[in-house]
N, CA, C and O atoms as CSV, one atom per row, in Angstrom:
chain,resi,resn,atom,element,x,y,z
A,1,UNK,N,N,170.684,258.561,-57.649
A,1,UNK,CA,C,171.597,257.616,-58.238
A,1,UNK,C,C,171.660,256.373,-57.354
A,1,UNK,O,O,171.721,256.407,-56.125
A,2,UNK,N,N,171.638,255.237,-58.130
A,2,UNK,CA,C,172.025,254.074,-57.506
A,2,UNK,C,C,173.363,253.643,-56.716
A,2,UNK,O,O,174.409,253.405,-57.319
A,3,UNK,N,N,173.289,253.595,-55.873
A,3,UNK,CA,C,175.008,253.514,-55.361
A,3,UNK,C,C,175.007,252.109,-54.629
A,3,UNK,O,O,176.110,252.128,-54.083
A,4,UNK,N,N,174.487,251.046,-54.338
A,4,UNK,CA,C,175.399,249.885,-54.179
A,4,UNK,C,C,174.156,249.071,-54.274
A,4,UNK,O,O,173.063,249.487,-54.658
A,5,UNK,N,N,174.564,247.362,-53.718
A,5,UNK,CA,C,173.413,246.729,-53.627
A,5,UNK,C,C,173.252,246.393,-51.838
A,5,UNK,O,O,173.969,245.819,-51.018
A,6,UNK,N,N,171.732,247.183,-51.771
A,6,UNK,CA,C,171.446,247.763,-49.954
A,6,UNK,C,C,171.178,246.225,-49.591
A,6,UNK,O,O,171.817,245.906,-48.588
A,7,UNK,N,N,170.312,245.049,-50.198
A,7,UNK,CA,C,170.217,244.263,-49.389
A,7,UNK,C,C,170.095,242.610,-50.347
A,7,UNK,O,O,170.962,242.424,-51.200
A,8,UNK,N,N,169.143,241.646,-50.162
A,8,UNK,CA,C,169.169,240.741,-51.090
A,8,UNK,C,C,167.556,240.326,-49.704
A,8,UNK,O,O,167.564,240.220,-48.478
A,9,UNK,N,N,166.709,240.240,-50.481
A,9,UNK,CA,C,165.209,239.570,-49.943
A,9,UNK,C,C,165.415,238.425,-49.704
A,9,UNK,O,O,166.317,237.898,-50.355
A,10,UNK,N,N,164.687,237.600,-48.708
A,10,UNK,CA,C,164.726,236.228,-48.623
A,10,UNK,C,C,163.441,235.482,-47.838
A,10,UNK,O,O,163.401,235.575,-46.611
A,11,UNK,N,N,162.655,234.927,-48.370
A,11,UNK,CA,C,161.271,234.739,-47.493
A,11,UNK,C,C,161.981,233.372,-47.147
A,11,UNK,O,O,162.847,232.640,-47.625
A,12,UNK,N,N,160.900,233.444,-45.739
A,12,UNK,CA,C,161.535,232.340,-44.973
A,12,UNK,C,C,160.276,231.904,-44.275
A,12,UNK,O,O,159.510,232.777,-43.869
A,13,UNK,N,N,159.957,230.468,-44.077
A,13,UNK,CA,C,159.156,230.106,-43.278
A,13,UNK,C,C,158.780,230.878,-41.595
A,13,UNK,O,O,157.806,231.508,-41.183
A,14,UNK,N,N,160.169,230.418,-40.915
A,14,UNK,CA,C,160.682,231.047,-39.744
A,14,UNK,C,C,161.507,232.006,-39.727
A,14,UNK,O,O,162.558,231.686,-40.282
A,15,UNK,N,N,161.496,233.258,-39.254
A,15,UNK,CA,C,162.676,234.021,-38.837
A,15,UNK,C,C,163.429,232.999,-37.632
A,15,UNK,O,O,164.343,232.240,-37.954
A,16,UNK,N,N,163.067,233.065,-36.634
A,16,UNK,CA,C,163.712,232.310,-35.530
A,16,UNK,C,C,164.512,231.266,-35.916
A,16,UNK,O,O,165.646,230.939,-35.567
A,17,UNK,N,N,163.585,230.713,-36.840
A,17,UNK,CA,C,164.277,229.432,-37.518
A,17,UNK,C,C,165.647,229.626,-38.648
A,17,UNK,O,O,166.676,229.093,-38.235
A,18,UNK,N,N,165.754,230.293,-39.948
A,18,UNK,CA,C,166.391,230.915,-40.347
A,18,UNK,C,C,167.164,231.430,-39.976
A,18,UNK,O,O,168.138,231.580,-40.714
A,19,UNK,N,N,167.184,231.959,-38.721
A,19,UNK,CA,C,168.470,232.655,-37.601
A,19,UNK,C,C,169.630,231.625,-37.300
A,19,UNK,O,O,170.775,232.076,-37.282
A,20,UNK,N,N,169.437,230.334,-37.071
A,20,UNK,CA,C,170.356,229.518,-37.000
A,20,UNK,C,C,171.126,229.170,-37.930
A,20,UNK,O,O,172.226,228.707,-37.628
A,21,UNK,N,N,170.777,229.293,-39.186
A,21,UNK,CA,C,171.971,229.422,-40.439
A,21,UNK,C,C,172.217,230.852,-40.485
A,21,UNK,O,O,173.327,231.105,-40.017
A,22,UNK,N,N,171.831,231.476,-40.724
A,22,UNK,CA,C,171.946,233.393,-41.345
A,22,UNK,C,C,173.107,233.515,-39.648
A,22,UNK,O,O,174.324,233.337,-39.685
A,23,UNK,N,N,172.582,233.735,-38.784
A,23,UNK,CA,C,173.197,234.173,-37.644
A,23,UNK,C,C,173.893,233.564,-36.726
A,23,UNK,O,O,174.742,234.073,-35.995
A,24,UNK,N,N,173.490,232.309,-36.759
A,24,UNK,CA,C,174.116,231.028,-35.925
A,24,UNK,C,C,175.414,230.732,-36.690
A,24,UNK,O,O,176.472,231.331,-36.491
A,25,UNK,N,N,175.235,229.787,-37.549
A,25,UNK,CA,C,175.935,229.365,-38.417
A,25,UNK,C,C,177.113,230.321,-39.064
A,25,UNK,O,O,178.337,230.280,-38.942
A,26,UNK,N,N,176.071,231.371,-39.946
A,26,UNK,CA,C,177.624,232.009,-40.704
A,26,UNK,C,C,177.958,233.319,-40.305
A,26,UNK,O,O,178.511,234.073,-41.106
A,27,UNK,N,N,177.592,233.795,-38.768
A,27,UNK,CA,C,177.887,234.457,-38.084
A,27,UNK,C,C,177.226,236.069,-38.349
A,27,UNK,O,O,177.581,237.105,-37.787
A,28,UNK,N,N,176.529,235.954,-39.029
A,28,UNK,CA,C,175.587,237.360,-39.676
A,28,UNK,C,C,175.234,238.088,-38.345
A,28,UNK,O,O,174.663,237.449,-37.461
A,29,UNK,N,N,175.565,239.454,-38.160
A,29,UNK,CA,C,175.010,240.152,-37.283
A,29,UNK,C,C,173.318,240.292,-37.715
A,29,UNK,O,O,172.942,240.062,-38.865
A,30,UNK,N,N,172.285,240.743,-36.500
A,30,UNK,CA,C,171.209,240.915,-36.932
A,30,UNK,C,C,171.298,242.462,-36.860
A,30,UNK,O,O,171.676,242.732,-35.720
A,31,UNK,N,N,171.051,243.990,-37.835
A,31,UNK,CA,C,171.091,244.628,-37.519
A,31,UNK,C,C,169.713,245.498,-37.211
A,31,UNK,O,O,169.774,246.533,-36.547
A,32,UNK,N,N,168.639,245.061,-37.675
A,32,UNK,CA,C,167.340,245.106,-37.157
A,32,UNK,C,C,166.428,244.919,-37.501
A,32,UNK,O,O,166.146,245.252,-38.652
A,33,UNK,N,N,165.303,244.157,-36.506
A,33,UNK,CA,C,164.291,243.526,-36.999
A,33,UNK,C,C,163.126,244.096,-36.532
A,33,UNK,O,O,163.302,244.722,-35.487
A,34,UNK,N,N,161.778,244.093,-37.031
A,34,UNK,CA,C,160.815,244.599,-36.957
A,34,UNK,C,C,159.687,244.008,-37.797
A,34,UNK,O,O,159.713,243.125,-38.655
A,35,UNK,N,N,158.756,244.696,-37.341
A,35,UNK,CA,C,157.437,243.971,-38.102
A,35,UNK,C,C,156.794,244.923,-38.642
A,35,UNK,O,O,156.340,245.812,-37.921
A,36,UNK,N,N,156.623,244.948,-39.935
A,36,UNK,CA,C,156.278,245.714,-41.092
A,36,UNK,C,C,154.457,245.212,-41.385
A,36,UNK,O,O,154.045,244.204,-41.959
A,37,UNK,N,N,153.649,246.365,-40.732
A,37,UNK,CA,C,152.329,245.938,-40.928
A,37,UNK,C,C,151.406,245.715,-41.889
A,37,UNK,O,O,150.443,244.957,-41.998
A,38,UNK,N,N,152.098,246.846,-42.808
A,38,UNK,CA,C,151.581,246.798,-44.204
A,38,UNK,C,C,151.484,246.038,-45.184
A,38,UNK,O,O,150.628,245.858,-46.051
A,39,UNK,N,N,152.782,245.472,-44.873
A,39,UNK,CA,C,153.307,244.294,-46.100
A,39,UNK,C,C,153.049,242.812,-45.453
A,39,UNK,O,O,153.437,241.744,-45.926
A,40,UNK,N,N,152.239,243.030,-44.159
A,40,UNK,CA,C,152.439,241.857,-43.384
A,40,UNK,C,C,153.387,240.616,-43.172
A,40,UNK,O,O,153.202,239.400,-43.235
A,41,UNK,N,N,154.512,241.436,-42.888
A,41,UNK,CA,C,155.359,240.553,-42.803
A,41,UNK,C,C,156.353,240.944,-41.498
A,41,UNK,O,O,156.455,242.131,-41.186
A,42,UNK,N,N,157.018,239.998,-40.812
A,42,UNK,CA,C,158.220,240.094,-39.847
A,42,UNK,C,C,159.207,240.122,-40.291
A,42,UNK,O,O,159.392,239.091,-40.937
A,43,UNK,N,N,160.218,240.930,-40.322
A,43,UNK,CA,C,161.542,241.417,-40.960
A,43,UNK,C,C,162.471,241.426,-40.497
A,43,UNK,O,O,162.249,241.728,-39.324
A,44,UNK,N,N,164.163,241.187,-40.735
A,44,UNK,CA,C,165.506,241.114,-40.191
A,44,UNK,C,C,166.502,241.502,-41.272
A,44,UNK,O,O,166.830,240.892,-42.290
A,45,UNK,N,N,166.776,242.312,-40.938
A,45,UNK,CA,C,168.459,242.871,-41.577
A,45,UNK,C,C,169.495,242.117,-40.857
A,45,UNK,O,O,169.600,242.345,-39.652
A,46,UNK,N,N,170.294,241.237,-41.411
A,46,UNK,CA,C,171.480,241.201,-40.760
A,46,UNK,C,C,172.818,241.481,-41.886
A,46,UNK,O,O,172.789,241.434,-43.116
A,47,UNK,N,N,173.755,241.727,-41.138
A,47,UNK,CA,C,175.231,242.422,-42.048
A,47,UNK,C,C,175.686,241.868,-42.784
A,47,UNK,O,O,175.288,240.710,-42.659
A,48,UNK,N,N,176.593,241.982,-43.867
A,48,UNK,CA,C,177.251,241.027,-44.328
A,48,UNK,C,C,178.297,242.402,-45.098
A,48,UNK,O,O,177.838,243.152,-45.959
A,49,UNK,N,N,179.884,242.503,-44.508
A,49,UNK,CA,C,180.171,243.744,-45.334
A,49,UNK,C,C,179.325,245.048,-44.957
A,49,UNK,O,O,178.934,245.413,-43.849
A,50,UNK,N,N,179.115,245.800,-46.554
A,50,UNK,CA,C,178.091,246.680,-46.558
A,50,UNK,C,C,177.273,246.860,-47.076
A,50,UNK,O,O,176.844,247.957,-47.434
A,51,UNK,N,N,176.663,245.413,-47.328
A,51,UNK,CA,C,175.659,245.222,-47.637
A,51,UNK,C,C,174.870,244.084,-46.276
A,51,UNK,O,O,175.444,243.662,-45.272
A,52,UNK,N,N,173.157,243.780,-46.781
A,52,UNK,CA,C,172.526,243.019,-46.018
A,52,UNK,C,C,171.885,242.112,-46.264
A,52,UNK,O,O,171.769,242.047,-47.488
A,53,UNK,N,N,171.198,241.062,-45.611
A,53,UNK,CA,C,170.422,240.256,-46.163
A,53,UNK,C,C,169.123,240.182,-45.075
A,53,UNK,O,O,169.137,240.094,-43.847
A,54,UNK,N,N,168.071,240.251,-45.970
A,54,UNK,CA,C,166.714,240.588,-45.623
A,54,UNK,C,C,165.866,239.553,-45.260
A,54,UNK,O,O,165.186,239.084,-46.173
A,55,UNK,N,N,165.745,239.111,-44.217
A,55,UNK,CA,C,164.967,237.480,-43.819
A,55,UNK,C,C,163.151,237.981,-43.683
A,55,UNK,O,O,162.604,238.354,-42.646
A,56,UNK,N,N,162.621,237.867,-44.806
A,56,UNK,CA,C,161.298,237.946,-44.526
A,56,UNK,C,C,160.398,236.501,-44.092
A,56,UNK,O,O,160.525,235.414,-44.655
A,57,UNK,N,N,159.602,236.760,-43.109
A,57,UNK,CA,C,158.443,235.487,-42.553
A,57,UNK,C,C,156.382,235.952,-42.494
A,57,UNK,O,O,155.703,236.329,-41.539
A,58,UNK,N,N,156.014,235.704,-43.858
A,58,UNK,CA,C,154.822,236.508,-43.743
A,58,UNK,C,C,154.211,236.278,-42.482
A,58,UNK,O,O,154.478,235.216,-41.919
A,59,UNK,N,N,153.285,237.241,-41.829
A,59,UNK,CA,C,152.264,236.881,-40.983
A,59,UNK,C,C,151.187,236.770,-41.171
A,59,UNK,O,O,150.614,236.243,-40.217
A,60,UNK,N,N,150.264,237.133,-42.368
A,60,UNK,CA,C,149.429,236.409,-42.736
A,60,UNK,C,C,148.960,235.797,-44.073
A,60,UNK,O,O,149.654,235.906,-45.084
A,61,UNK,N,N,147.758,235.142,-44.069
A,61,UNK,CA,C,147.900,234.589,-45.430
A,61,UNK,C,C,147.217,235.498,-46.413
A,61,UNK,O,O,146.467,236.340,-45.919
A,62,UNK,N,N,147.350,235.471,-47.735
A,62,UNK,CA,C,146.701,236.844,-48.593
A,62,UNK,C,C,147.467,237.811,-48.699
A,62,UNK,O,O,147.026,238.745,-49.369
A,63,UNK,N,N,149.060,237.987,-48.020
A,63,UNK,CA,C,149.862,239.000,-48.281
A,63,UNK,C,C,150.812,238.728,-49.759
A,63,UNK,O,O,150.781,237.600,-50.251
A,64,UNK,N,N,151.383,239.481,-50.211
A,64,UNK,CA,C,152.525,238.890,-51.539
A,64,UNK,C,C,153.639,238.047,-50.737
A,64,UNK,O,O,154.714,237.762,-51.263
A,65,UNK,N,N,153.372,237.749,-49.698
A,65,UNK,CA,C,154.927,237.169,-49.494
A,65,UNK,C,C,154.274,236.378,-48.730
A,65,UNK,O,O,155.112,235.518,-48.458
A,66,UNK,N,N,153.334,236.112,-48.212
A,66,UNK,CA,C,152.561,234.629,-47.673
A,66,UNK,C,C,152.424,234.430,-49.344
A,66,UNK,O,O,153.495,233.842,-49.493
A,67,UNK,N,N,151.866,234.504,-50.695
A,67,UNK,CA,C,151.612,234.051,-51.454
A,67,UNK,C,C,152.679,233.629,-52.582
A,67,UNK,O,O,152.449,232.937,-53.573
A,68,UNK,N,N,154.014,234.263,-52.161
A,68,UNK,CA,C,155.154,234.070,-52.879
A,68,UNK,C,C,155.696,232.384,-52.211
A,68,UNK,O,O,155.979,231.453,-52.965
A,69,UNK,N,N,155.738,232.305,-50.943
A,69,UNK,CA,C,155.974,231.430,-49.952
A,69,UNK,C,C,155.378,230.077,-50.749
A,69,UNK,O,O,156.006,229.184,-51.319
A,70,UNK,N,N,153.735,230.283,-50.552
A,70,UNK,CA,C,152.684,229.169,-51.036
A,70,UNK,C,C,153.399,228.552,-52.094
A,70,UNK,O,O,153.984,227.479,-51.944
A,71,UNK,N,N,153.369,229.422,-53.554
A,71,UNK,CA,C,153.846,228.845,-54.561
A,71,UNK,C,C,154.904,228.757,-55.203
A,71,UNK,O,O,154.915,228.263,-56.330
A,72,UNK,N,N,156.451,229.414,-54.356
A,72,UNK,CA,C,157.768,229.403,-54.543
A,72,UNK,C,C,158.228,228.420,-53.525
A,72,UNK,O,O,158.812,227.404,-53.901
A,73,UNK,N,N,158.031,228.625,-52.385
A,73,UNK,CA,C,158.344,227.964,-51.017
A,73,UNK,C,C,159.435,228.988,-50.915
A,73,UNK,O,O,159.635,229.872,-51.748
A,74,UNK,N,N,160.316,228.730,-49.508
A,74,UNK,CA,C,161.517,229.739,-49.600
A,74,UNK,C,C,162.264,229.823,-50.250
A,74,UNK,O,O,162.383,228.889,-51.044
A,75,UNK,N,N,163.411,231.171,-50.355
A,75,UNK,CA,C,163.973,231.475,-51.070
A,75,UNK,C,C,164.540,233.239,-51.495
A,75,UNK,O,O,164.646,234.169,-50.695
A,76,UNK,N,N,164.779,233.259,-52.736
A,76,UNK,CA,C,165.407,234.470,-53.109
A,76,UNK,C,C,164.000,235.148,-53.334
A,76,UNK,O,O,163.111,234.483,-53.866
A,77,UNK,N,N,163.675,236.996,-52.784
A,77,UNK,CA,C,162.273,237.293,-53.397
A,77,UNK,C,C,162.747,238.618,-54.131
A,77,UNK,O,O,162.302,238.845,-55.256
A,78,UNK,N,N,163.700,239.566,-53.489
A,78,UNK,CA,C,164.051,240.307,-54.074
A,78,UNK,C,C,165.089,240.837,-54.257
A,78,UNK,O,O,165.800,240.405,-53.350
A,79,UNK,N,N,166.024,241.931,-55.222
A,79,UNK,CA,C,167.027,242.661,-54.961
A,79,UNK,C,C,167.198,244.146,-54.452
A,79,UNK,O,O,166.994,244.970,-55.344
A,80,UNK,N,N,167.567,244.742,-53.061
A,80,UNK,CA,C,167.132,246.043,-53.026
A,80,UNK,C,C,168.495,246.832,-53.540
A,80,UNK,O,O,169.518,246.253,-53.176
A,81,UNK,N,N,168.728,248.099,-54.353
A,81,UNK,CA,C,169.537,248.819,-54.421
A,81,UNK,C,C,169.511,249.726,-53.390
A,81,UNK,O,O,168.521,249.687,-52.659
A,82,UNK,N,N,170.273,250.443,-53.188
A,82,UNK,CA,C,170.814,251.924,-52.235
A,82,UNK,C,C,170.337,252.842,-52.837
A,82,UNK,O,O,170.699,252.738,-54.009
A,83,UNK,N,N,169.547,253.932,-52.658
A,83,UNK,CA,C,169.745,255.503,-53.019
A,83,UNK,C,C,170.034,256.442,-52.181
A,83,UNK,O,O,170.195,256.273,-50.972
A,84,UNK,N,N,170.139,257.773,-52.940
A,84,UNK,CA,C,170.048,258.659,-51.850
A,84,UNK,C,C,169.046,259.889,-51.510
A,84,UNK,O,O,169.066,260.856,-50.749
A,85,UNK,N,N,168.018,259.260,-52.623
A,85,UNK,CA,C,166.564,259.874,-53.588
A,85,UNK,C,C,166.068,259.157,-54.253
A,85,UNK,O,O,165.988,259.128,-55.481
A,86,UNK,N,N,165.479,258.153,-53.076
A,86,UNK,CA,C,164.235,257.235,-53.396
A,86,UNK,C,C,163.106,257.710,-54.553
A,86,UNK,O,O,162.861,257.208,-55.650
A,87,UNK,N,N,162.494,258.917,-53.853
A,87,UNK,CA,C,161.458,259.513,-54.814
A,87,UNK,C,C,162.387,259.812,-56.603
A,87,UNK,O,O,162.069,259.179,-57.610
A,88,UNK,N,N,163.413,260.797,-56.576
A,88,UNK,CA,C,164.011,261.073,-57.746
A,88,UNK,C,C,164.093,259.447,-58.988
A,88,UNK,O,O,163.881,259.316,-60.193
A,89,UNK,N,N,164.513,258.470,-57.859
A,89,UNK,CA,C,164.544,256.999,-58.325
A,89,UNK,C,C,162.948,256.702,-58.812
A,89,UNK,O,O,162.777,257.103,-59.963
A,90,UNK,N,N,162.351,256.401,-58.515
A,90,UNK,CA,C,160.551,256.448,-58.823
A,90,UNK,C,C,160.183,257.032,-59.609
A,90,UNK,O,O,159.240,256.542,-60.230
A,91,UNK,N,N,160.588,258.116,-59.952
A,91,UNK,CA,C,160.104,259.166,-60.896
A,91,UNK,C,C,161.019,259.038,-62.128
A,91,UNK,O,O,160.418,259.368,-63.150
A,92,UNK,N,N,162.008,258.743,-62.291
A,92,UNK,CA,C,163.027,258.067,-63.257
A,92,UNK,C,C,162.490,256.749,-63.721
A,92,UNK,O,O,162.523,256.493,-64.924
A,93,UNK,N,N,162.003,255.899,-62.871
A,93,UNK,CA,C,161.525,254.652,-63.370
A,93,UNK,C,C,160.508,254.934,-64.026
A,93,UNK,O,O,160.543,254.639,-65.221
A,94,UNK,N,N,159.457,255.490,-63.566
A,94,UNK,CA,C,157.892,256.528,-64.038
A,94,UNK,C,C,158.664,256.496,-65.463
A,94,UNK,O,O,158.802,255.508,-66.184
A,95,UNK,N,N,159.112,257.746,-65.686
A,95,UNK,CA,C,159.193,258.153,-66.994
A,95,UNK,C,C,159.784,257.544,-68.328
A,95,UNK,O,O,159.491,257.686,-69.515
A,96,UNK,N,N,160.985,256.616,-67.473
A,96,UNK,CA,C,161.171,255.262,-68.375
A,96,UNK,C,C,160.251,254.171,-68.642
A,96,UNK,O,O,160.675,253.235,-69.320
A,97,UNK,N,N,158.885,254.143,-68.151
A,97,UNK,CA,C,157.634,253.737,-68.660
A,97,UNK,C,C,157.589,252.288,-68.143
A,97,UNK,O,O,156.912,251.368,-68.603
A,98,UNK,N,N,158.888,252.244,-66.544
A,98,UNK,CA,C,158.593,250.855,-65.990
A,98,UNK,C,C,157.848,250.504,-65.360
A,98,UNK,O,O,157.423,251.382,-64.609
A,99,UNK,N,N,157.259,249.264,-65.215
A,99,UNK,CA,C,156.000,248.825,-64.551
A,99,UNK,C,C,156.505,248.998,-63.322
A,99,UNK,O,O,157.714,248.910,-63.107
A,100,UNK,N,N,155.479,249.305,-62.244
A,100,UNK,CA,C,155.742,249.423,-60.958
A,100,UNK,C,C,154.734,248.965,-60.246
A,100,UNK,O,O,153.584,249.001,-60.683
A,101,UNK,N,N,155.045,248.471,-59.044
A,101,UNK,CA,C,154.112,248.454,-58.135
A,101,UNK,C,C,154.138,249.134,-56.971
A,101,UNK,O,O,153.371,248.580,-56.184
A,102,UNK,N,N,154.855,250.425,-56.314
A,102,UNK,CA,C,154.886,251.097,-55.567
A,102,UNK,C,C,154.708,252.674,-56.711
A,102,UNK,O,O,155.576,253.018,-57.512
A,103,UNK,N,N,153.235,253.484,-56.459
A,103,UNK,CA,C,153.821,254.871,-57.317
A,103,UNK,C,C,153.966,255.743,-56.202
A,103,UNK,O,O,153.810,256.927,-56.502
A,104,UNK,N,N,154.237,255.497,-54.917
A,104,UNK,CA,C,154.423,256.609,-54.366
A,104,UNK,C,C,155.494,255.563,-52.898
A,104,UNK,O,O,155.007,254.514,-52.475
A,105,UNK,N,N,156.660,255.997,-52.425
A,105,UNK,CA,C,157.785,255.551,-51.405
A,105,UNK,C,C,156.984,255.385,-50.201
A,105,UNK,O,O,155.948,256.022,-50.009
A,106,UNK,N,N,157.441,254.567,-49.426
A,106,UNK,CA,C,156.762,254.164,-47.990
A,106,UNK,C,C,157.583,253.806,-46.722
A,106,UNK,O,O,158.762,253.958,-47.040
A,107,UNK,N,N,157.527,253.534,-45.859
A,107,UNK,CA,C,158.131,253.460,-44.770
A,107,UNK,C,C,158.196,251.461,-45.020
A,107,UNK,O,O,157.280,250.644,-45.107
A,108,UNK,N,N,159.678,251.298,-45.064
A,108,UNK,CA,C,160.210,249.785,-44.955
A,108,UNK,C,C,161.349,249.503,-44.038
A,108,UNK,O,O,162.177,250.402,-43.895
A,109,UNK,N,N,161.475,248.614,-43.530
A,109,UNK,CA,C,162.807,248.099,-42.465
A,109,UNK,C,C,163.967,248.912,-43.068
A,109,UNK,O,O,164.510,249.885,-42.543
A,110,UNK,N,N,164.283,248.297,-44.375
A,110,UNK,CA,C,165.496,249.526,-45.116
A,110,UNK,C,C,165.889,250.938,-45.001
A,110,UNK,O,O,166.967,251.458,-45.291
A,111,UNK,N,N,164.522,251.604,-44.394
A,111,UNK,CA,C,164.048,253.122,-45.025
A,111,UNK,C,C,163.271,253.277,-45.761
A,111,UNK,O,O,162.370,252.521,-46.123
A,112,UNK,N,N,163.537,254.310,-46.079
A,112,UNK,CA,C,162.041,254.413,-47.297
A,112,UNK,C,C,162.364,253.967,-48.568
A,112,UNK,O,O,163.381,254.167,-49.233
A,113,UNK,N,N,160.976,253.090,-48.913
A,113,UNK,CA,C,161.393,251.919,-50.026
A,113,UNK,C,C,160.490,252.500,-51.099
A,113,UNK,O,O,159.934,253.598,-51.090
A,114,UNK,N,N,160.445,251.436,-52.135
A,114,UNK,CA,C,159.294,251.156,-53.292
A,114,UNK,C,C,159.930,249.848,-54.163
A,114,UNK,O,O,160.956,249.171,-54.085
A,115,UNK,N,N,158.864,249.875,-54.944
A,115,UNK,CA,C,159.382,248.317,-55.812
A,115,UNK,C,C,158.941,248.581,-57.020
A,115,UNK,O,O,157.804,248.991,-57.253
A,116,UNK,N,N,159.672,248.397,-57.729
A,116,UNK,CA,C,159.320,247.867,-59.440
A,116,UNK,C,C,158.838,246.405,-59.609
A,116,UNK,O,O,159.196,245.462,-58.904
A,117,UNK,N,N,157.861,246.350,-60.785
A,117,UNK,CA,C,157.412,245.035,-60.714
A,117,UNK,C,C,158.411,244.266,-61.459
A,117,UNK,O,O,159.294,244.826,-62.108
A,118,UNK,N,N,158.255,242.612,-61.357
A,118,UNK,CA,C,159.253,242.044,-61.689
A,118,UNK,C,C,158.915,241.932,-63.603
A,118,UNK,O,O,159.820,241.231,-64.056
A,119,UNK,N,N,158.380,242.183,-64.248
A,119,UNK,CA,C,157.772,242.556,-65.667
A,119,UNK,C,C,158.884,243.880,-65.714
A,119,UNK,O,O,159.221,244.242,-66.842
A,120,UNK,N,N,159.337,244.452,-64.789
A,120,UNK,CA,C,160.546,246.008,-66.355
A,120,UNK,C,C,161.701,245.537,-65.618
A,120,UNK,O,O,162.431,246.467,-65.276
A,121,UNK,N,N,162.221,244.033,-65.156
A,121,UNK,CA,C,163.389,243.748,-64.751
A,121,UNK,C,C,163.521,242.059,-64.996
A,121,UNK,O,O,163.875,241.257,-64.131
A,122,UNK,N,N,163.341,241.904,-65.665
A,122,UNK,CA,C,163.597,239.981,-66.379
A,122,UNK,C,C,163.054,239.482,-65.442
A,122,UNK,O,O,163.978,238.921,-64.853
A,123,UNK,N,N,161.785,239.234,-64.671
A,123,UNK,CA,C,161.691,238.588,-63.623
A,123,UNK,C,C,162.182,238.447,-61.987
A,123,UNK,O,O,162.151,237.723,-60.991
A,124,UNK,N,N,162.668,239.762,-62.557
A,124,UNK,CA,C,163.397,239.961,-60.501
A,124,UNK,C,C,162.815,241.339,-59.847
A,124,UNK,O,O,162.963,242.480,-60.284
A,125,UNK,N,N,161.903,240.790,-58.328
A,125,UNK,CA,C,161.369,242.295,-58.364
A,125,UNK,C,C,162.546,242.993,-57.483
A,125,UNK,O,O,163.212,242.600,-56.525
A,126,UNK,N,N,162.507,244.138,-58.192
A,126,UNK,CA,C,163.127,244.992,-57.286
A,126,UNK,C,C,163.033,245.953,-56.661
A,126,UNK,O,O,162.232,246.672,-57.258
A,127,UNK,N,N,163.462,246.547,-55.569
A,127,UNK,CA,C,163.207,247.364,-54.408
A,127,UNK,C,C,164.355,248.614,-54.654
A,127,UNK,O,O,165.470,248.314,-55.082
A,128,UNK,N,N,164.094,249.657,-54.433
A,128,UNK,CA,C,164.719,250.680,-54.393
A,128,UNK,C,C,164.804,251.457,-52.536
A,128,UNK,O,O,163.787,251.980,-52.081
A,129,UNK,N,N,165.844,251.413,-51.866
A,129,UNK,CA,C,166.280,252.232,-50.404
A,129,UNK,C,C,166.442,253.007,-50.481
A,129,UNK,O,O,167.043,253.325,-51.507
A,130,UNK,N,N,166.100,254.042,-49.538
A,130,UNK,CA,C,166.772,255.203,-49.171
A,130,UNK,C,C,166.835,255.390,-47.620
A,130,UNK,O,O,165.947,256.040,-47.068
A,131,UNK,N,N,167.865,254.836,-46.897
A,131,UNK,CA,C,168.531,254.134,-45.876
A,131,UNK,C,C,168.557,255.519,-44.874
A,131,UNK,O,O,169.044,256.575,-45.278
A,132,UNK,N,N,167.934,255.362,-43.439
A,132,UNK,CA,C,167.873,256.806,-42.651
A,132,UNK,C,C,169.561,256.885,-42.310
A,132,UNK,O,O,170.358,255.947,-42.276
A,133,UNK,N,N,169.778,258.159,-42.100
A,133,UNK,CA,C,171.137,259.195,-41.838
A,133,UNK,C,C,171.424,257.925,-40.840
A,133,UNK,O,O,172.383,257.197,-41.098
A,134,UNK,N,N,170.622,257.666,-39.736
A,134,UNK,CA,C,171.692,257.379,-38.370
A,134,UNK,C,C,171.581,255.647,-39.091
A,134,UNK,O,O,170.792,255.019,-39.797
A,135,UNK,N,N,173.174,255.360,-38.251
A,135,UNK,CA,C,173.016,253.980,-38.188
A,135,UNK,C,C,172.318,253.223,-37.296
A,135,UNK,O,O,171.599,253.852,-36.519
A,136,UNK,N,N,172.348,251.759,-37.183
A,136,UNK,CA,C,171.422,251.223,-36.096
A,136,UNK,C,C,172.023,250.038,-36.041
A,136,UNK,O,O,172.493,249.441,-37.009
A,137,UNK,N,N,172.019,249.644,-34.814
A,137,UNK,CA,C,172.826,248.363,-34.078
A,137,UNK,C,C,171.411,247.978,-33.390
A,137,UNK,O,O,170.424,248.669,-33.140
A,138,UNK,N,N,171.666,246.756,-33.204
A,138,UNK,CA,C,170.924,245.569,-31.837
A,138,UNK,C,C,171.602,245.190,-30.888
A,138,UNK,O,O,171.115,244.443,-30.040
């Protein structure tokens, strides 16, 4: 089951750079950042409430989010929900016959993620969490 909204995507030229509004400015904790190899990209959670906001900065070019960048420039990229059964979530989408682009969950900054394509959601892609037990501070 879906239980809240886990984060809100945001590609960004700079993380470092971006940090001065997100964290400088409107005081956003960072709650952790990392570099996600797969998706080639550098990543930041910071707080807001209980929910987060997701500062992505591709690292190279040819990834979906170096190529979202190119021809969006920055901005909003995705919405992630909360679960507590990522896979059960996937397999629900499966059988409701939504387009996807993750068919099997993976290791993401969030936890373990996947995405629906933005085609079985009006144009917004979305990400599905399943957020590890412990919390995590910086």
């Amino acid at each position: 089951m879906l239980t809240r909204i886990h984060h809100v995507g945001i590609v960004v030229r700079s993380i470092d750079e971006a940090y001065a509004f997100y964290r400088d400015t409107l005081g956003l904790p960072v709650a952790k950042a990392d570099i996600i190899q797969d998706q080639g990209v550098k990543a930041a959670l910071l707080t807001i409430g209980a929910s987060e906001i997701e500062l992505l900065e591709p690292l190279a070019a040819g990834t979906g989010v170096a190529r979202f960048l190119e021809q969006r420039g920055e901005g909003l990229h995705h919405l992630c929900f909360a679960t507590d059964d990522v896979y059960r979530e996937l397999t629900a989408a499966r059988a409701r016959g939504l387009d996807l682009i993750d068919h099997q969950p993976r290791q993401g900054l969030a936890g373990l993620v996947c995405f629906l394509h933005p085609r079985a959601s009006h144009g917004v892609l979305i990400e599905y969490a399943q957020p590890p037990l412990q919390t995590y501070t910086c």
